[in-house]
N, C-alpha and C positions, 0 to 999 in steps of 0.2 A: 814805505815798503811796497815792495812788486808785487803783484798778482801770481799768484803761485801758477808755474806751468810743469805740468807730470808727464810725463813720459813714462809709457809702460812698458817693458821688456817682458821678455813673455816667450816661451816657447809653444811650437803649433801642434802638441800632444793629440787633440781630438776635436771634432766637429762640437762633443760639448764643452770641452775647455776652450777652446777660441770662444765660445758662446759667453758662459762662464767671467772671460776678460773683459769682453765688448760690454757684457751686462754691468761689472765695476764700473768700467769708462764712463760709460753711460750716465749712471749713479752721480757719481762724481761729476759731470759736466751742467746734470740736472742741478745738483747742489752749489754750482757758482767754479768751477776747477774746471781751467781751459784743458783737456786732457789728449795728448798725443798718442796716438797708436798705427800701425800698420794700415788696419786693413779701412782705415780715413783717408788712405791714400787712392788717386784715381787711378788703377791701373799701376804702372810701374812711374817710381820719381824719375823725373827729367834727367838728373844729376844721377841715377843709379841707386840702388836701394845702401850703397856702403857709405856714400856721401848722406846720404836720408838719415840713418840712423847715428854716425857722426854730430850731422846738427842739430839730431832730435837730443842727445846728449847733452851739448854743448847750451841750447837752448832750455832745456828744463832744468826748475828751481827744483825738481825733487824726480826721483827718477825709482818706478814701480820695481820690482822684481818679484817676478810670479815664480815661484820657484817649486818644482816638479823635480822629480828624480830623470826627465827627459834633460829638463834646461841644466839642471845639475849637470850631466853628463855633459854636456853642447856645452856651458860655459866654462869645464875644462879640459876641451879638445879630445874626449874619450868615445866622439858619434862617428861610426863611420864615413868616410871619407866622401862629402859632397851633400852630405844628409846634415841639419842643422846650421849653415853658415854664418846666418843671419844672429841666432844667439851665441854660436862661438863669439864674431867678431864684437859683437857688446860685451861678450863677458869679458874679452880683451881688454878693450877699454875702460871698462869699468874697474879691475883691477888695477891697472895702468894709472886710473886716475887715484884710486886708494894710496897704490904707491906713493904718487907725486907727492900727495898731501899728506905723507907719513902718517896714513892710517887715519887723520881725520874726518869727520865724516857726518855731514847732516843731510845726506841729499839721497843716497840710496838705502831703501826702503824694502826688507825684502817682506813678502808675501805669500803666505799660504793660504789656501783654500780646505785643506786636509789637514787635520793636527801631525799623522806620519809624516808628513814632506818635509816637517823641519828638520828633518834628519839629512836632506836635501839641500838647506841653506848652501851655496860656496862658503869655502871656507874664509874668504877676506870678508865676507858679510856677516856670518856668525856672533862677534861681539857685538852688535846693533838688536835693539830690538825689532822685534818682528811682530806683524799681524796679521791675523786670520779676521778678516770682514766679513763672515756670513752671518751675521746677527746684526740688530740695532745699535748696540753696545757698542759690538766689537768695531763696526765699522766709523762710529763716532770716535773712539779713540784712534782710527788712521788718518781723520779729518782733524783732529787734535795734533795729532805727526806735522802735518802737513802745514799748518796753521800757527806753530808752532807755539802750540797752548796746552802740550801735553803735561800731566802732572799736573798737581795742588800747587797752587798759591800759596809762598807763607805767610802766615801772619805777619804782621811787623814786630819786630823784637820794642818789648814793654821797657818800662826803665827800672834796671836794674835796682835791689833796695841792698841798703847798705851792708857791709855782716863786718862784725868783728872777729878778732880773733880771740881766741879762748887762750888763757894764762895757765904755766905750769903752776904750781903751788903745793904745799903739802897739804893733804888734807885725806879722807876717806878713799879717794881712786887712784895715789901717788903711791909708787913702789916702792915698797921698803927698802933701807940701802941695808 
């Protein structure tokens, strides 16, 4: 198995949400997760930031979505025109890619920060669970996501014991005819 690569999608709400993201990534790369974001980039990508986000896609085993009522709006085309580009055209893709795969889905992850924003999910990411990582917990369970070690182990099924079948008969619990 691969080394999980993350790719965060994310929109640029606020000097503290950008903060916020960077602080996840961060997290995340301290604890062993090579993690892809924006603003690791030097300056502008060589290839243009549409090609950037394209192969940050194509290249990540698991792909973040920070989802805000901003990115909500940007990832379906309802942000003023020239405001947002960069999450519309991922949320393009990202959709795009759900289609492809008829709705299957292990690799986009959406994420809240605010319990309201789930109200915020796209709608193609909705069935998927979601996580809010601002606790120890909570955040171990997105490393679980990621790692793909979430949920309980079952037991191993024991060996079944025999059972008989119970006989009609007449006796005390037989219906009178």
């Amino acid at each position: 198995m691969t080394d999980p690569i993350v790719f965060i999608s994310y929109s640029h709400d606020s000097d503290a949400h950008r903060q916020r993201v960077l602080d996840l990534s961060e997290r995340l790369r301290r604890d062993g997760h090579e993690t892809r974001l924006d603003r690791y980039a030097n300056g502008s990508p060589p290839r243009g930031w549409p090609r950037w986000m394209l192969n940050q896609l194509d290249e990540a085993t698991h792909v973040l979505v920070v989802c805000t009522e901003t990115y909500y709006r940007r990832f379906r085309g309802k942000e003023t025109p020239g405001v947002g580009k960069g999450v519309d055209w991922e949320g393009n893709a990202i959709a795009q890619k759900l289609y492809d795969d008829k709705s299957l889905n292990n690799r986009f992850i959406p994420i809240v920060f605010e319990p309201a924003d789930t109200a915020h999910i796209p709608e193609p990411l909705r069935p998927y669970s979601h996580y809010q990582p601002t606790d120890d917990a909570a955040y171990e369970q997105l490393l679980d996501a990621i790692a793909g070690t979430a949920g309980i182990e079952p037991a191993p099924v024991g060996e079944r014991k025999p059972r008989t079948r119970k006989t009609s008969g007449s006796g005390p619990h037989s219906i009178p005819r």
